[in-house]
C-alpha positions in Angstrom: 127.2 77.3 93.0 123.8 77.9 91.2 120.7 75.9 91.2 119.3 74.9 88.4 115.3 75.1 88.8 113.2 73.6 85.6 109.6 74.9 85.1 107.7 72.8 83.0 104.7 75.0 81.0 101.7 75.3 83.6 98.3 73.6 82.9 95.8 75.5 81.6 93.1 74.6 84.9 96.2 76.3 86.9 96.6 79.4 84.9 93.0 80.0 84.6 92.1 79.6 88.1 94.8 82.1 89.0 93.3 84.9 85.8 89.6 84.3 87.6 91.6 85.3 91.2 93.0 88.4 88.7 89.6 89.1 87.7 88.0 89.0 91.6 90.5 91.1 92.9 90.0 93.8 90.1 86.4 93.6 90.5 85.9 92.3 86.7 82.9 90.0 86.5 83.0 86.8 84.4 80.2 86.2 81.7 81.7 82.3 81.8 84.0 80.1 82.1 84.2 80.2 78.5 85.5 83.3 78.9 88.5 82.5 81.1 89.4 79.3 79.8 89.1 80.4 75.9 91.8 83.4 76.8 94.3 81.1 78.2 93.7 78.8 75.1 94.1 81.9 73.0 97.4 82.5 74.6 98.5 78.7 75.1 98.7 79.1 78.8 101.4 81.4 79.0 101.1 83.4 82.0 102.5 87.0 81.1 100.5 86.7 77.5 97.2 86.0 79.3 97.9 88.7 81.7 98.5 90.9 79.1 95.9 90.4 76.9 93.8 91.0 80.2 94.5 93.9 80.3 94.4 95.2 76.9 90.7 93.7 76.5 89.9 95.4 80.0 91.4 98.9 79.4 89.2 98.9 76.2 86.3 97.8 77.5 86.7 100.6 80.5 87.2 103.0 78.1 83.7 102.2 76.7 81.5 102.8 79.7 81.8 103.2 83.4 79.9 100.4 84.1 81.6 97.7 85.9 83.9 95.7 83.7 82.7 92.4 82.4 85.0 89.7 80.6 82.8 87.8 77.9 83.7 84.9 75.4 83.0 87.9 72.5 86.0 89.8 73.9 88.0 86.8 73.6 87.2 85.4 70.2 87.8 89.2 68.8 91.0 89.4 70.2 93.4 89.1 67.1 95.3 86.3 69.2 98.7 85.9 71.0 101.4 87.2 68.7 102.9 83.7 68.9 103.9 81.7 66.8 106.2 80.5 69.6 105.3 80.6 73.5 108.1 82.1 75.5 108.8 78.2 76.6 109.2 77.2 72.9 111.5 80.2 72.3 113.9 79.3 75.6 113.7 75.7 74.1 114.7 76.7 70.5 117.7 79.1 72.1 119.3 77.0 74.6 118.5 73.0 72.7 118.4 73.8 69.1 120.4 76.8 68.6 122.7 76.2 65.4 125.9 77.9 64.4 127.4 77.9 60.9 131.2 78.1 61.2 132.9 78.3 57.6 131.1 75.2 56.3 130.5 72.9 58.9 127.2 73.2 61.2 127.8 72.4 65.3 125.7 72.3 67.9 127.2 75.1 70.5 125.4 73.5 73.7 
């Protein structure tokens, strides 16, 4: 028998307080909260996107200098933005809720 386990999208206070634990822990410093909080806007608190914007803004800006790495609100606003026009919770939802087969002429639901 298998559990079923439902995750409901995390809030955004949540998800940026564990990026600024990310951030410690790499030795990034924070220009502000701004900072934080705009790049898991930016990414509409989904955990693996902000992670991985992260670390493309960071392995550009280490690239630049060898200064110690610094997260600013700049870096965020120039970031092109999540490649979302879905989060990953809006595509589960779409696939397993609204999903839609045509069969011959008639439409059905096949959850």
């Amino acid at each position: 028998q298998a559990y079923v386990i439902k995750m409901g999208k995390p809030r955004p206070d949540r998800v940026a307080d564990r990026v600024r634990s990310i951030l410690g822990r790499e030795g990034v410093r924070v220009e502000s909260n701004t900072a934080v909080t705009g790049l898991v806007e930016r990414c509409d608190c989904d955990v693996r996107s902000t992670v991985n914007a992260l670390q493309l803004i960071m392995s550009k800006k280490q690239s630049e200098d060898g200064a110690q790495p610094m997260l600013r609100a700049a870096d965020v606003t120039a970031m092109a933005g999540k490649d979302v026009q879905s989060t990953s919770f809006e595509v589960w939802d779409d696939v397993f809720h609204h999903a839609t087969i045509v069969v011959g002429e008639r439409r059905r639901n096949p959850i």
